[in-house]
C-alpha positions in Angstrom: -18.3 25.0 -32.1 -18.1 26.6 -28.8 -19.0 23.2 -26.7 -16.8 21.6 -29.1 -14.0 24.2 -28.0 -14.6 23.3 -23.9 -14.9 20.0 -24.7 -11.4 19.9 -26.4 -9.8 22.4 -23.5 -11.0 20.3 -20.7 -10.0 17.0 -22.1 -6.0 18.7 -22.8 -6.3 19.9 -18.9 -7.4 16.8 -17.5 -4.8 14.9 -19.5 -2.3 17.5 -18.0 -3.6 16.8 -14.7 -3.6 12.9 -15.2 -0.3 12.7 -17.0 1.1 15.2 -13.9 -0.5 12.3 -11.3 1.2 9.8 -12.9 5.2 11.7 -12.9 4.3 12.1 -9.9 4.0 8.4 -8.2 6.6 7.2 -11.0 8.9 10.1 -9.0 8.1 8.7 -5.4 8.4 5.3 -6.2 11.7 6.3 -7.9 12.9 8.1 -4.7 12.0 5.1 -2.7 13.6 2.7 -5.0 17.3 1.2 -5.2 17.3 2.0 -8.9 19.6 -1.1 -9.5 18.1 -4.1 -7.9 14.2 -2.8 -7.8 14.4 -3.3 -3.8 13.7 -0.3 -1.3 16.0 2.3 -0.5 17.7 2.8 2.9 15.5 5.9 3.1 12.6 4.4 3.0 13.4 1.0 5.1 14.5 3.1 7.5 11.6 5.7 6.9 9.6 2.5 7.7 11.2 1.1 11.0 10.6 4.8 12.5 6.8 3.9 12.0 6.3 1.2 13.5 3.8 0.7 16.7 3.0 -1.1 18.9 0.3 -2.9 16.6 3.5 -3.9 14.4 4.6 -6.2 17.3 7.0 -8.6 17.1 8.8 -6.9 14.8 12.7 -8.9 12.9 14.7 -6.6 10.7 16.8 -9.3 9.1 20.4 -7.0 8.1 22.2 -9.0 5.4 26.1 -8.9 4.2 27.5 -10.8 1.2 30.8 -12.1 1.6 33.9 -11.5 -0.4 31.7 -9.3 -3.0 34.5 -6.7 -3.3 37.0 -9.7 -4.8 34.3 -11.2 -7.0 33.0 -7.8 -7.8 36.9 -6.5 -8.6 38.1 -9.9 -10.8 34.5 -10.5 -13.0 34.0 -6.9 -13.8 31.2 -4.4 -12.2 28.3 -5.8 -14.8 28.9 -9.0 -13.2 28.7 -7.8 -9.4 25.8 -5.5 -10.4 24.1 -9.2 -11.2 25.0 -10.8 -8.1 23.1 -7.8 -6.2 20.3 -8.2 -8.5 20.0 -12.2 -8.0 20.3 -11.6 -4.5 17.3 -9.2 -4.0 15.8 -12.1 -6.0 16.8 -15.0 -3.5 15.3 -12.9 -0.6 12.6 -11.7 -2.1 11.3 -15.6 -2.9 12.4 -16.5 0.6 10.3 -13.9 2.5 6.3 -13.1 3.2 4.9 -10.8 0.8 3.9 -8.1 2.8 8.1 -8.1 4.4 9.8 -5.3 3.7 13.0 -5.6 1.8 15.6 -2.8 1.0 19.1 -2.5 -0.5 21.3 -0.8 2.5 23.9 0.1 0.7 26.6 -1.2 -1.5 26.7 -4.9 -0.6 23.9 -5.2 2.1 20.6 -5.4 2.7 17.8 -5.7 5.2 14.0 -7.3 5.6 11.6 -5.8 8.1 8.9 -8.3 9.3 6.0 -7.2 11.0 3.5 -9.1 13.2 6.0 -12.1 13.4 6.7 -14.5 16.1 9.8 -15.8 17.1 9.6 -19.2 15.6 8.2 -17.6 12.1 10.8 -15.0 12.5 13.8 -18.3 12.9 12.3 -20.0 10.1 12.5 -17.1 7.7 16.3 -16.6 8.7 16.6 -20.2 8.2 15.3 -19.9 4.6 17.0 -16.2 3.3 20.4 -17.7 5.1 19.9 -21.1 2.9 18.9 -19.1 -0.4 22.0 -17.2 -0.5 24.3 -20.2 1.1 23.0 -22.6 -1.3 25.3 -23.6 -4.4 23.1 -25.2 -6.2 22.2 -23.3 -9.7 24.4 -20.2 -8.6 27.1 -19.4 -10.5 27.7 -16.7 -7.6 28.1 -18.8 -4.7 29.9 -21.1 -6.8 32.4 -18.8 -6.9 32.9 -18.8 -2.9 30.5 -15.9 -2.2 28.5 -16.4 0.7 26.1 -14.0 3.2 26.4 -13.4 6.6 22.4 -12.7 7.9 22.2 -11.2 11.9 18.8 -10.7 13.0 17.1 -8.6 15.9 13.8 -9.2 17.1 11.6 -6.9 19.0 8.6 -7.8 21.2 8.3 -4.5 23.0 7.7 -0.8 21.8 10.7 0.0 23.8 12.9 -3.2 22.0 12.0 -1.1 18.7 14.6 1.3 19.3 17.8 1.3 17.2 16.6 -2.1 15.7 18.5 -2.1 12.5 21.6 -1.3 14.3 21.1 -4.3 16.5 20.4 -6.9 13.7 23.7 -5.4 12.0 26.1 -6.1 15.0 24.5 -9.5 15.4 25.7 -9.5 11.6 28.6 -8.8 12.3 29.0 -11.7 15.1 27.7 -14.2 13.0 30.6 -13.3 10.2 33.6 -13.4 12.6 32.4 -16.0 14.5 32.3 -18.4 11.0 35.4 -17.1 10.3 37.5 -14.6 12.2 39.2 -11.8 10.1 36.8 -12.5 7.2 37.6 -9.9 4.4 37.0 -10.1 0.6 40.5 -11.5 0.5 40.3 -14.6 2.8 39.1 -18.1 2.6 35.9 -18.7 0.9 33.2 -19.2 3.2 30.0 -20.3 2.3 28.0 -21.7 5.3 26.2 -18.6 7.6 25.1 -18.5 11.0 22.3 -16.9 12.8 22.0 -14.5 15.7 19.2 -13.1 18.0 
């Protein structure tokens, strides 16, 4: 009876201690998760660009902004926008490398960190996350006139790393006012993005 009695006490505490691992990675990947669209947080992309070395070289952060989502999102309803985030991640996700980085900024915007990538490789993948959330075939989304404006930044020097993100956000920012200048969720819909470097 005895044995049988440690037996029992050490299986109950390594249960506690295995059930206590396991809240505990469920809470970190819940801290570093958007909790809506199953992407990473700003936190941690941004936890992640503060990280990287010179072995990470080239780096292109990717910095990505749907257009007109406040409209759409306003005249379908909030469940409807909360889809559109949720297909995008999706879109990007299929048109990136596996071990890319992607994160939901914030609202309406999001971002894709590529290590070890060369400037051609680094084009190509704008090329394709640019033409998965342009594209109007099978989306009922871009159907409806929403589009993405994608910037990117590209660094092949420790020193280009700093204030990255930033950079590939005012290239963004170019590439939406250059398709169309005063762009808001109210204009023209727009549905054709450019690129910048």
């Amino acid at each position: 009876p005895f044995d049988v009695d440690i037996l029992t006490q050490t299986a109950q505490v390594a249960s506690l201690v295995l059930q206590r691992e396991t809240d505990s990675q469920a809470l970190e990947v819940a801290l570093a998760t958007d909790q809506l669209t199953g992407a990473n947080n700003r936190a941690t992309f941004e936890a992640q660009v503060e990280v990287l070395n010179p072995a990470d070289l080239p780096v292109a952060v990717l910095y990505v902004d749907l257009d007109r989502f406040k409209a759409i999102n306003d005249g379908h309803g909030h469940a409807f926008g909360d889809r559109v985030l949720c297909d995008t991640v999706d879109r990007i996700r299929g048109s990136i490398r596996t071990d890319d980085t992607l994160a939901r900024l914030g609202g309406d915007e999001f971002g894709v960190l590529c290590r070890r990538i060369a400037t051609g490789a680094a084009h190509d993948l704008l090329d394709r996350v640019r033409c998965s959330l342009n594209d109007a075939s099978g989306s009922e989304f871009v159907a409806l006139g929403l589009g993405a404006s994608v910037g990117m930044a590209i660094a092949q020097t420790e020193i280009e790393l700093a204030h990255i993100i930033e950079r590939a956000d005012a290239r963004m920012y170019l590439v939406k006012h250059a398709r169309s200048p005063g762009l808001t969720d109210d204009a023209r819909p727009v549905v054709v993005a450019g690129s910048g470097v």
